[in-house]
C-alpha positions in Angstrom: 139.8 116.0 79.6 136.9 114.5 80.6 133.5 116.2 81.2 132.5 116.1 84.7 128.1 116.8 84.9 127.5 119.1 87.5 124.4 118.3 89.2 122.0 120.8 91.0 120.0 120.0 93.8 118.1 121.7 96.6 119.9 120.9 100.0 117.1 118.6 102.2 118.2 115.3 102.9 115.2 113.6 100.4 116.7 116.0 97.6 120.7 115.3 97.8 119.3 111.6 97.7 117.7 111.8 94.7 121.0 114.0 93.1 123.3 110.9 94.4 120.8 108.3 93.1 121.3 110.1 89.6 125.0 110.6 90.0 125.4 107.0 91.1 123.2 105.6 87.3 125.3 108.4 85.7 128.3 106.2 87.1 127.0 103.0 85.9 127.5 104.3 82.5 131.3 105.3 83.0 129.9 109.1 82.9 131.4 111.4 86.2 129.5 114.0 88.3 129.9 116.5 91.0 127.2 117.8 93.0 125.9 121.8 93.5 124.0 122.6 96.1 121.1 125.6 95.5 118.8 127.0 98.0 115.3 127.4 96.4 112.1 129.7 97.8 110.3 126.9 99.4 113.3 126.1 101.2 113.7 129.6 102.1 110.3 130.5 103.6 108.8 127.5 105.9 106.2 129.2 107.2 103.8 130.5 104.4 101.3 127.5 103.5 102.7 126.6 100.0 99.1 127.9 98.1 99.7 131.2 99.5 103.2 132.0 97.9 102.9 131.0 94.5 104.0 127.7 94.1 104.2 126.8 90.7 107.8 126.2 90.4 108.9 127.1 94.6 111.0 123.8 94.3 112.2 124.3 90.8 113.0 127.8 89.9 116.8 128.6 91.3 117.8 125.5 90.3 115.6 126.5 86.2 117.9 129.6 86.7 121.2 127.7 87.5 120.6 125.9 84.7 120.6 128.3 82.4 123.0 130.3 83.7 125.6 127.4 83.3 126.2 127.2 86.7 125.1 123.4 86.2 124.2 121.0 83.8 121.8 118.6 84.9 119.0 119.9 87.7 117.0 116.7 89.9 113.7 117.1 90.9 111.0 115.3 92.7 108.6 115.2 89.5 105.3 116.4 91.5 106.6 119.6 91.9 107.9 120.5 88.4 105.5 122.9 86.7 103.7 121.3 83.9 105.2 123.7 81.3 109.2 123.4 81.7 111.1 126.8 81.6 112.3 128.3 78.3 115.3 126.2 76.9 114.6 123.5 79.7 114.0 119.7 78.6 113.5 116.5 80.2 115.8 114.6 80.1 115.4 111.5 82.3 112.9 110.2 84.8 114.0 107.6 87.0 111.5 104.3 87.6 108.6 105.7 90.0 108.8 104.5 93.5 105.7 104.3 95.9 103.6 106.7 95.0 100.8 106.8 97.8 100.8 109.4 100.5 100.7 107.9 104.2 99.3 109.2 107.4 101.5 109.6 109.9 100.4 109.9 113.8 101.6 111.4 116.6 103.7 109.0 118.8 101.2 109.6 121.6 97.8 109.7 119.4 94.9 107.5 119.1 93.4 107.2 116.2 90.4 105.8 115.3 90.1 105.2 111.0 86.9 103.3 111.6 84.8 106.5 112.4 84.7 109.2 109.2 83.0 111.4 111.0 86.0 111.6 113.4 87.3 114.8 114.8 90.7 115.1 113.6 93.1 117.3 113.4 95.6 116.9 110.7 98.7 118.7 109.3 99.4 119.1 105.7 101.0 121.8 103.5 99.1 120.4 100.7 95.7 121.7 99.5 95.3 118.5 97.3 95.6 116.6 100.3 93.3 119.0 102.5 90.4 118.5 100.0 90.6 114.7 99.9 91.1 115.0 103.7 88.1 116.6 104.3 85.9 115.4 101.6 86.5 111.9 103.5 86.8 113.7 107.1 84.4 116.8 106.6 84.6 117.5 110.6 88.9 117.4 110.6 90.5 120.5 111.2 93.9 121.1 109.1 96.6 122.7 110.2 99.7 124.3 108.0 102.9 121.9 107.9 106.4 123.3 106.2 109.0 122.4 106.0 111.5 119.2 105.0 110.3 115.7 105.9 112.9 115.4 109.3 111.6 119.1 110.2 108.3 118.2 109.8 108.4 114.8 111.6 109.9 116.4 114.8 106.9 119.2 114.2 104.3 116.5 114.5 105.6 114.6 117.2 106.0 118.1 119.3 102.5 119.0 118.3 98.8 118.6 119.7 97.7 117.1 116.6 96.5 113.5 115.8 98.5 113.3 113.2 100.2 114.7 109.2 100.3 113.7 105.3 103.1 112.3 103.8 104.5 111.3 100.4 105.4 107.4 101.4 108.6 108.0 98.8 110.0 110.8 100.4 110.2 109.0 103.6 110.9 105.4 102.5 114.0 106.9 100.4 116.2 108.4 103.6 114.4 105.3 105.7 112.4 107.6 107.5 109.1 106.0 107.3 107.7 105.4 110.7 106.4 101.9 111.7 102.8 103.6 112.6 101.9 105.2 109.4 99.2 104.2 107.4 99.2 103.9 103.5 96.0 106.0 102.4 95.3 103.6 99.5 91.8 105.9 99.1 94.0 109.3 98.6 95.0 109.6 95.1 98.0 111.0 94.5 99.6 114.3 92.9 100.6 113.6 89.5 103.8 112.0 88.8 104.4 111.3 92.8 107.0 109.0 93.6 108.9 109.9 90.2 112.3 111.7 89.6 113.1 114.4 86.9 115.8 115.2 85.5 116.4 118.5 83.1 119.1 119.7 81.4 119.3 123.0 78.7 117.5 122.7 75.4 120.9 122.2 73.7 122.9 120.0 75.6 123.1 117.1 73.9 126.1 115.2 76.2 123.5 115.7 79.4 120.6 114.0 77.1 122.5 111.3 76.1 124.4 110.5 79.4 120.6 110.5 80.8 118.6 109.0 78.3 120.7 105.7 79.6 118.3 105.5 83.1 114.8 106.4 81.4 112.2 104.7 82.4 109.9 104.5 79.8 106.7 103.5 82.1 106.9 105.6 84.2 107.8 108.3 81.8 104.5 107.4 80.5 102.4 107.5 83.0 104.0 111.0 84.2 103.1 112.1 81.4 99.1 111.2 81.2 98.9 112.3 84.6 100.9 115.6 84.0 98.9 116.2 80.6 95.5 115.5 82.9 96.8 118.2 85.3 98.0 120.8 82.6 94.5 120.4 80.7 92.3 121.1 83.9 95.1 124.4 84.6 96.5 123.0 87.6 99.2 123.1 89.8 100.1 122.5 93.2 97.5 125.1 94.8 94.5 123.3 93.1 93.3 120.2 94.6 94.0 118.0 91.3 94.9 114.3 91.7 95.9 111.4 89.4 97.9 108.2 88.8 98.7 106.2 85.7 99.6 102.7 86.3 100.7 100.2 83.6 99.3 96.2 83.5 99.6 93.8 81.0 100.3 96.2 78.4 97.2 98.0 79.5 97.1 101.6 81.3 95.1 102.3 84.2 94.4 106.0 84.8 92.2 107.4 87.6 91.8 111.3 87.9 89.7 113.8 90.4 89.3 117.3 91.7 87.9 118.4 94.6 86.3 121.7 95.7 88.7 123.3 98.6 86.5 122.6 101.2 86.3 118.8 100.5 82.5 118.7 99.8 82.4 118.2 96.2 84.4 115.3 94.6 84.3 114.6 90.5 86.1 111.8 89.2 86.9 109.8 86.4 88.6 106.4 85.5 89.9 105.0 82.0 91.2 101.5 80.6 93.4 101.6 77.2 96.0 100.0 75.7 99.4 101.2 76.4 100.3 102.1 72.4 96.9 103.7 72.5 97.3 105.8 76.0 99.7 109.3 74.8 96.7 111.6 75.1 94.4 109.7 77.4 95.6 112.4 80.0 94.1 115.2 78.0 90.8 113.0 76.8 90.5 112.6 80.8 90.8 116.4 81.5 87.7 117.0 79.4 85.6 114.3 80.6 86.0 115.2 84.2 85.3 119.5 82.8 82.4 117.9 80.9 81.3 116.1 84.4 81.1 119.4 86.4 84.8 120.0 87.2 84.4 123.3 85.1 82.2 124.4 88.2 84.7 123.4 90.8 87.8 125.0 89.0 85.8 128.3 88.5 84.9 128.0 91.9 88.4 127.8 93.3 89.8 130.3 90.9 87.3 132.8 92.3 88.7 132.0 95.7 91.9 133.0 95.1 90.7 136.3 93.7 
């Protein structure tokens, strides 16, 4: 009989597209699937801002536990929120080729919004604190207000709200062809690492799931999850600490930009590096310790203290 791969994913729209975009390249290789639906925290509670109830792993954990309770075999996750160390007996085995990886600004149907003026009064809605801090540090005067939910609850939040406008993913959007004609690609925000990418996990020991996946890895983008994974791992990050990067590949070259900002916005440190692509497996971690070395020891010290 033949092996159907049961697939777990959370049950928002954005996520049972990603699940069916997997099932459909597991198809393309003559391999057949079945989806499982599990409910996770962060779907569970839409009202605590995400920094407040431990997020490392919100998205990820019921479906970790699933897992390894054979109740599936393969798990798909947006790659941003997959905590930098993988559970116990929990290995990648796929990530999908990266789509757009910017986040967008979104404003209210009936706002104007003037981008020209950064000393603007704004008031902005984001569940993200990376997002916040860039926000600000561009915006110091903005006033940010807390945004749950998934993206079709949150679009009909903003467009029922008083506020100029919310923060996007432009991939979550563009994938269920949500994006709205008036938003605006923040090309100046840099991203969470491995934005726009898919994951997929299976257990430790399950070599049929690893080798039905490792036919729709993308090794580039792999790659460049990776740096910007390893940057966010070596500076102790995670999705409550305002840490941003993106690895892009160019003529055989990588391209990797990294910050982190204080919570507030007002401090900024930043770094950039060039290097060949068969030179570029640790230039994540090599980044990491320029930017500690640059004063971002300060600014993670700082924020650790504020979530004493």
């Amino acid at each position: 009989m033949e092996k159907i791969i049961r697939i777990g994913t959370r049950e928002s729209q954005l996520a049972v597209w990603q699940a069916k975009e997997v099932q459909r390249l597991l198809s393309q290789h003559k391999y057949t699937s079945e989806l499982v639906y599990i409910k996770s925290d962060g779907d569970i509670d839409l009202v605590t801002p995400l920094y407040e109830i431990g997020v490392q792993g919100v998205f990820t954990k019921a479906l970790d536990a699933a897992l390894l309770s054979d109740q599936i075999d393969i798990a798909v996750h947006s790659m941003k929120d997959v905590p930098t160390q993988l559970a116990k007996g929990v290995v990648q085995a796929a990530v999908l080729e990266r789509a757009n990886y910017k986040d967008i600004f979104v404003s209210r149907k009936s706002a104007n919004v003037n981008f020209t003026i950064h000393d603007s009064h704004f008031t902005i809605a984001t569940s993200s604190i990376r997002r916040k801090a860039q926000w600000l540090h561009r915006y110091p005067n903005s006033t940010i207000e807390n945004l749950r939910g998934n993206v079709n609850t949150r679009l009909k939040k903003l467009n029922e709200s008083n506020w100029h406008g919310a923060i996007f993913a432009a991939a979550g959007l563009e994938r269920i062809g949500l994006r709205p004609e008036n938003s605006i690609e923040l090309d100046w925000m840099l991203p969470a690492p491995a934005q726009g990418a898919i994951m997929v996990v299976c257990k430790e020991e399950d070599e049929f799931s690893k080798t039905a996946c490792a036919n729709f890895n993308d090794g580039s983008t792999a790659l460049c999850a990776k740096i910007e994974r390893d940057f966010l791992r070596k500076l102790l990050g995670g999705c409550s600490t305002p840490i941003s990067a993106l690895a892009t590949i160019e003529n055989d070259t990588v391209y990797f930009k990294g910050n982190i900002c204080s919570l507030n916005g007002s401090q900024k440190v930043e770094i950039g590096k060039t290097i060949a692509v068969d030179e570029a497996g640790d230039i994540g971690n090599i980044a990491a310790d320029e930017i500690l070395q640059k004063g971002g020891s300060e600014l993670i010290k700082e924020i650790q203290n504020a979530g004493k």
